[in-house]
N, C-alpha and C positions, 0 to 999 in steps of 0.2 A: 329516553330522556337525555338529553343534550344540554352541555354547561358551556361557558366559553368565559375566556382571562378577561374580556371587555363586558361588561353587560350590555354595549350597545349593540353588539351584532346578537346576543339573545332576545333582545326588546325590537330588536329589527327581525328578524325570522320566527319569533313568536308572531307579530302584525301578521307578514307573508304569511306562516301555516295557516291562519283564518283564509287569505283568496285560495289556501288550495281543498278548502273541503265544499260540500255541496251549499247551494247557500242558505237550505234551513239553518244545517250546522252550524253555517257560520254565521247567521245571524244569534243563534242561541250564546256560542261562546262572546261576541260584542256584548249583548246582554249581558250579562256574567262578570264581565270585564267593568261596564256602566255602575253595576249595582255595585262592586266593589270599592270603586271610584266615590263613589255618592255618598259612602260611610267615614271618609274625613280622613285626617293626614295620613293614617297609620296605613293607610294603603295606596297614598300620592308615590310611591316608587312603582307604581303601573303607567301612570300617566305617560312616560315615554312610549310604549307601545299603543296608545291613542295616539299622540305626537306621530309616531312611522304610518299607521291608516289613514291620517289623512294626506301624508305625502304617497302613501302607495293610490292613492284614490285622484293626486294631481293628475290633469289631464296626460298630458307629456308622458310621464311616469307610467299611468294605467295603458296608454298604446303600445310602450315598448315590452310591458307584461305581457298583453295580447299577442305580443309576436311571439311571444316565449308560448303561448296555450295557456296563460293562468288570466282568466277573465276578472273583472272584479266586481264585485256583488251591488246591484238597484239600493237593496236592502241594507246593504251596510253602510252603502252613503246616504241615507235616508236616516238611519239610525245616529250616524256620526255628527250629519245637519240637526238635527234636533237634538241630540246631547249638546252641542256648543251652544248653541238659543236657549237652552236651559240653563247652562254656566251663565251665560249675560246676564239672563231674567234675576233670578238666582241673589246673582252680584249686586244687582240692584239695591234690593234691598238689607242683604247681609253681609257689612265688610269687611267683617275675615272671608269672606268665601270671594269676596270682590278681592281683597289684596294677595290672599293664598294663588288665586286662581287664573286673575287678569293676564301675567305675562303668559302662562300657558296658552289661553286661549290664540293671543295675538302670535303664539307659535303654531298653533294648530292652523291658524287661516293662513300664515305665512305659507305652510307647506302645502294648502291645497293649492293656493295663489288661484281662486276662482274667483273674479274681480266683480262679477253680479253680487255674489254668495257675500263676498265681503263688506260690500256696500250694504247691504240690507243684513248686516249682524251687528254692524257699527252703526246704524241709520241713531239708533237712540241710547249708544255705550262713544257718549261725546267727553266725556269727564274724567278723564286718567290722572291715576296719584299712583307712580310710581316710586315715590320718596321712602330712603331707607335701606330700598332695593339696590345692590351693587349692579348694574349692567354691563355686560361685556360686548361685545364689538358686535356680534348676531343679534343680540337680543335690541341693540340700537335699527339698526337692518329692519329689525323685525317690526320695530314702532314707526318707522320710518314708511313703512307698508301702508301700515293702517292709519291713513293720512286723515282721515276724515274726525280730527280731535281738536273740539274747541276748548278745553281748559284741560292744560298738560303740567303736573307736576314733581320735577324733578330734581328734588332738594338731598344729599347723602346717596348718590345713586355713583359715586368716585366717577363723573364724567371728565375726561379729560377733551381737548381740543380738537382731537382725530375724530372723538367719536362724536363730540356736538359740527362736526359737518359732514357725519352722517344721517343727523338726525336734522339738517337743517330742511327741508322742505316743511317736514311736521312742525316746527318752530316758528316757521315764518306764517302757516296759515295757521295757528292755536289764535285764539281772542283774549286770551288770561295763560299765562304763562308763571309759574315757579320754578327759576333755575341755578342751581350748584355747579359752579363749574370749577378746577381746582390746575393748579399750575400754569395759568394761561401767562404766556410770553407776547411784547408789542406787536408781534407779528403776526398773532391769531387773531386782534383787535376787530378786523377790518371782518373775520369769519361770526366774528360776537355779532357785530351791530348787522349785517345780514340776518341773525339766528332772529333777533329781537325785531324787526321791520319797523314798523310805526303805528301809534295809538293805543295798543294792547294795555292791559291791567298786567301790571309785571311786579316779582318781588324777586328780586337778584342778588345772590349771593358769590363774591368773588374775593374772599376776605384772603383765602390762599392762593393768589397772586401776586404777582410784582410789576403793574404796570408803571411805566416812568410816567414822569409829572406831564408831559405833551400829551401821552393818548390816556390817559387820568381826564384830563381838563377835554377832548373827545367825549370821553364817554359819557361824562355828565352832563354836555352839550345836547348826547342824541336822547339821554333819558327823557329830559325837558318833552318831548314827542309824543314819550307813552304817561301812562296813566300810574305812574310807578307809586306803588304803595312802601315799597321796604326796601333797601339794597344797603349792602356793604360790600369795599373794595378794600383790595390789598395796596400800598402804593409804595413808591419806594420812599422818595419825596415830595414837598409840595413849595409851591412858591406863591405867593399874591394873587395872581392870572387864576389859579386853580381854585384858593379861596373863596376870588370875586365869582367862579362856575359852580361852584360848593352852593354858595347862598342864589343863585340866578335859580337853580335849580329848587330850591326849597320855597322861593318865591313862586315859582310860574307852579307850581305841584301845590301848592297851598291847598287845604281840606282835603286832598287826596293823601300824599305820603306819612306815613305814619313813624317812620324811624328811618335814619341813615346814618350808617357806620364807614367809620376810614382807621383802615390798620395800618401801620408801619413797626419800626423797631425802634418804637417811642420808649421813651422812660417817665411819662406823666401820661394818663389816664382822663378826661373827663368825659364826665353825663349829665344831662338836664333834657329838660324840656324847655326850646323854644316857643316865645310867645309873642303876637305884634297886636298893636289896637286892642289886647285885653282877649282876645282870642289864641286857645291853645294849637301851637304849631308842629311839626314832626320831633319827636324824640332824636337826640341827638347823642353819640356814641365816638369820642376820638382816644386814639392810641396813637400820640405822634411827639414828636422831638419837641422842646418845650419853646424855640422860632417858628415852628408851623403851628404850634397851636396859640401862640401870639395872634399870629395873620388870622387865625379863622377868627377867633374874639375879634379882633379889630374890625374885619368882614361883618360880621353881626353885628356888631355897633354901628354901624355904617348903612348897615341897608333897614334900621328901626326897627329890630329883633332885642328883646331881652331874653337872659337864661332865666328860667326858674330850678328851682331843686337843682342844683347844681352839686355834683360828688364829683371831688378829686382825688387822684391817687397816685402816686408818688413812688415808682419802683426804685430810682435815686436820684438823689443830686447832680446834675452834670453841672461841665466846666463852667458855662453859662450861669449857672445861677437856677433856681427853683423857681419854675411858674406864679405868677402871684394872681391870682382873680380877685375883682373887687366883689365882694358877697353880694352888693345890692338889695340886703336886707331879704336874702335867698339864702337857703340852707348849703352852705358850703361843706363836704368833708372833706377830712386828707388823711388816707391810708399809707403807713408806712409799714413793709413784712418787718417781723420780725422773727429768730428763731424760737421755735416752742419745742420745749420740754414734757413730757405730759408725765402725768403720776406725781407722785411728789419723793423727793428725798426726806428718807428716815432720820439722815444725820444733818438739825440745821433747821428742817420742816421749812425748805425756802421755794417759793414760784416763782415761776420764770415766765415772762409776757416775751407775747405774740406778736401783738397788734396794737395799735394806738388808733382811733380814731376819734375828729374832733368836730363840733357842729358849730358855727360862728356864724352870728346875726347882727346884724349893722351894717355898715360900712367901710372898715375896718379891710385892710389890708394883712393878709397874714404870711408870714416869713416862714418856711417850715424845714429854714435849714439845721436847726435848733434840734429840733425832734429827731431830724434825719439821723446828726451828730449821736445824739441819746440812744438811740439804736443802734448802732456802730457798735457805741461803747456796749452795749446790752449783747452783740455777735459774740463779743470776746470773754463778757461775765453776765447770763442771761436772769440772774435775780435780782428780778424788778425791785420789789422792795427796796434793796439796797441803795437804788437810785429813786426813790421817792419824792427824795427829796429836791433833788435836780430836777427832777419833773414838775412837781412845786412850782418849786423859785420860776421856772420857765413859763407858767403860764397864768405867776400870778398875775401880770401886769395885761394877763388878756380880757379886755373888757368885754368884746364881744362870744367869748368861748360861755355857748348854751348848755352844751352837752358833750360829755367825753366817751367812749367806750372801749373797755379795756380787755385784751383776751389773755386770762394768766393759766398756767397750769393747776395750780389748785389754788384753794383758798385756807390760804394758812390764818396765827394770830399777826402775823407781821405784816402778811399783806391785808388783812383787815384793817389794821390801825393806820397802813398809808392811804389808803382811802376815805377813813375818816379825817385825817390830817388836810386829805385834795380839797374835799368839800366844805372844810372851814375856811382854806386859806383863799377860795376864788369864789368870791360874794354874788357876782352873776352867775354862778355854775349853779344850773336847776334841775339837771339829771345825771346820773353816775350810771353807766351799763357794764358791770363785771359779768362777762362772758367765762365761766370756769370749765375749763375741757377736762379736769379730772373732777374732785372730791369738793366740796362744801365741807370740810373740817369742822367738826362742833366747835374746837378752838377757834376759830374765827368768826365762825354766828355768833357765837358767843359774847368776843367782843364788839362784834357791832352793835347787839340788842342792851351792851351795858354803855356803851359809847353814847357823849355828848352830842348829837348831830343837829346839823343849823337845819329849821324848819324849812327854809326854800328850797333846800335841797333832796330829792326823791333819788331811792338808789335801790339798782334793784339788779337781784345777781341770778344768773340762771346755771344750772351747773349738777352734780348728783348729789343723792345724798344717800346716807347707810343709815338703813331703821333701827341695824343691830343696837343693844344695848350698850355691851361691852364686848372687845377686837374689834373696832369701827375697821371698814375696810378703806384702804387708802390708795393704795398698789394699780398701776395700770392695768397688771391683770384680773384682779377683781371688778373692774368694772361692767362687765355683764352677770353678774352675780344676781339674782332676783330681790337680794335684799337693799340692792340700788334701784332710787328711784330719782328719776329728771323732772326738776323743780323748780319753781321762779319762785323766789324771795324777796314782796315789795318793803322797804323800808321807808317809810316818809311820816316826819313830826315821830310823837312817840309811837307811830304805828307799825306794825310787823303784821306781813300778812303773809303764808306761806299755799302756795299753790301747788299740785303737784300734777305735774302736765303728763306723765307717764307713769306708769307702775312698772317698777323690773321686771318680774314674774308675765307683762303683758306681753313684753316682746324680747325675741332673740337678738335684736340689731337695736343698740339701746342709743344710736346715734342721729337717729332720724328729727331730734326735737331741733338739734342746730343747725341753721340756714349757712353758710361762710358767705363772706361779704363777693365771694369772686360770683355766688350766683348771679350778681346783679350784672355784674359788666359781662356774664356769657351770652345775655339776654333771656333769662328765664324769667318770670314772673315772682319768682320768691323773693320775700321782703319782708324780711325778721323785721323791721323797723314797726311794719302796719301790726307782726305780731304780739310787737311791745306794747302799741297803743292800746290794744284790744285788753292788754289786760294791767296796764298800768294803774289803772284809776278801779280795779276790783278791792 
């Protein structure tokens, strides 16, 4: 028995000792080798020495053996062919055994390199999802082989520029393409739109780039060509020109694109869905400086697009001044961070807010320099409460303010009572959402459930609660404790309705009931909002 510091010359002269036995033998140990293979990961550290048999079985390779007197067995490459047609088959239908096993395969036909053999393993394995998979510079090589791939996708696979122009013949013949590609510079531009060719079903992602605004206002040009469903680009800047290619492209893509994203090192945020002639248009996603997202608003008004659902958000104020959108009788928000505190102080029982968010219906132009200011001062002293009142006065005068959502660290009696203050003092406020990332303090339900509350207003707080009797728990560390339980608490007219969305004792990870508003701009589908709906009116 023989050990070696590499496993790879063990996994390589393990293959070879098979061509030097007789070839019953060696057909029995391939068996042996197969069955083990076939019993699932725990024994995928053999797979390299499948990997070396079929490169000892390459033609090339098997002649210069022959000069050596080591022949190589009918039977093992009859064995080897029908293990891989079995991984394909296999793949088909099962895909973890498809995604566990795909790049192996397309290594195993790399190294025989028998170009009949390959054609007819791939004749009906057209459908590659490579996504998730890091590929390194071979394993591109290797896809690159097996050319014969009509839908190729390669989303989180960290492709960088060298290796998508080694993968570019496979790119340019794929028919539907998914591609990530990350760091790409003005000067790989020219190797992209080669990769992508023309007509294909494409979703493109290129958010970790820094194209400048010339080959920006390019790419959007050649997109216009294929059938693009999705794409997001990194850019540095943008100007008018780029704007008026921004919406040319969402025009001529109409019913086909479903979403388009533009990143920069913006300080305002928005999302909506476009919409023209009362038909819904691609989801729209910008992260840009608060002049270029001017130009694109103007751009859409211009080419007979309105925003629906429209959410803004607001990392800060720059010198310019705050973005202002007209609502258009669309759901505007605007997120402002704030710092969170979590648990509650014992000395004071004061919370500290997060987050502000605000829902505004009309027409109404809204200023959000105001709030920004009120967070500032909330970095320096982060109990809210204390500034309730500023918060008040600031939005009595907002007519259009629907709905507010508030993320404080606990729920004290003091921050109860400025919420019932909010919801008297702003006559069209028809919803209140306290988000509480620690405790539901019985001192605060308490005074909500004795509190005067105006009828048009529904207020409903989601957050934990302690079933204990007496030592309620309060403490950040007590919060996976089983006798905390994650609850929604509707209040509207004199109604109290307590829900309880989790049991402690259910789960070890008591965090999973809160959605953060950043899910939405990552592009995930979660949408505490629809959660709210679903049980607002229980």
């Amino acid at each position: 028995m023989y050990s070696f510091m590499h496993l790879s010359f063990q996994e390589f002269f393990t293959a070879l000792s098979y061509m030097l036995l007789c070839d019953e033998e060696a057909q029995e140990k391939v068996r042996e080798l197969f069955s083990k293979v076939r019993h699932g990961p725990q024994h995928f550290h053999l797979l390299p020495i499948v990997q070396f048999l079929f490169g000892i079985l390459n033609k090339e390779v098997a002649k210069r053996l022959e000069e050596k007197y080591i022949s190589c067995s009918q039977g093992i490459w009859t064995q080897l062919k029908h293990f891989i047609l079995e991984v394909i088959e296999k793949g088909k239908e099962d895909q973890i055994v498809r995604r566990t096993m795909q790049l192996f395969t397309f290594h195993c036909l790399y190294e025989l390199h028998a170009d009949d053999f390959v054609k007819e393993a791939m004749e009906t394995y057209t459908d590659i999802n490579m996504s998730g998979s890091p590929l390194k510079k071979t394993d591109c090589w290797v896809l690159m082989y097996c050319q014969s791939i009509e839908c190729l996708e390669l989303s989180g696979c960290n492709l960088t520029a060298e290796n998508m122009k080694i993968l570019l013949p496979a790119l340019q013949k794929c028919k539907a393409l998914v591609l990530q590609v990350d760091d790409l510079a003005d000067d790989d531009l020219d190797g992209l739109l080669t990769a992508l060719g023309e007509g294909k079903s494409l979703e493109l992602d290129l958010r970790n780039t820094n194209f400048s605004d010339e080959k920006v206002q390019d790419l959007l040009v050649a997109l216009t060509k294929h059938k693009t469903r999705k794409v997001q680009i990194g850019v540095k800047s943008i100007t008018s020109n780029t704007a008026d290619k921004f919406m040319s492209l969402i025009s001529k893509a109409h019913g086909v694109l479903d979403l388009i994203k533009l990143h920069s090192c913006g300080n305002v945020a928005l999302s909506g869905q476009l919409q023209k002639d009362g038909v819904r248009a691609p989801q729209i996603v910008l992260w840009l400086k608060v002049p270029e997202m001017k130009m694109i608003c103007d751009s859409i008004r211009t080419s007979g697009y309105s925003l629906t659902g429209v959410k803004l958000r607001v990392r800060r104020v720059a010198d310019e001044g705050p973005f202002l959108y007209p609502t258009n009788n669309c759901r505007l928000t605007l997120h402002i961070d704030g710092p969170l505190r979590c648990g509650v102080e014992r000395e004071g029982q004061q919370s500290a807010l997060s987050s502000i968010e605000m829902s505004l219906y009309g027409d109404d132009v809204f200023d959000c320099r105001r709030i920004h200011q009120l967070c500032q001062t909330l970095k320096q002293k982060p109990e809210w409460d204390e500034h309730a009142d500023e918060l008040i006065s600031l939005l009595h005068s907002q007519t259009s303010l629907g709905e507010i959502v508030l993320l404080v660290s606990s729920l004290t009696e003091r921050c109860a009572a400025s919420v019932i203050r909010l919801s008297q003092a702003c006559s069209n406020l028809k919803d209140i959402i306290l988000q509480v990332n620690g405790f539901l303090l019985e001192e605060g339900i308490q005074c909500l459930r004795e509190s005067k509350r105006r009828p048009g207003c529904q207020l409903l707080l989601l957050g934990r609660r302690c079933r204990k009797l007496a030592d309620q728990c309060s403490e950040e560390k007590d919060k996976r404790l089983s006798c905390n339980d994650n609850v929604l608490l509707a209040l509207h007219g004199e109604s109290f309705i307590e829900i309880v969305l989790r049991h402690g004792k259910e789960s070890g990870i008591d965090d999973t009931w809160y959605c953060g508003i950043d899910d939405t701009w990552n592009g995930n589908e979660v949408n505490i909002d629809e959660e709210w709906e679903q049980t607002r009116y229980l």
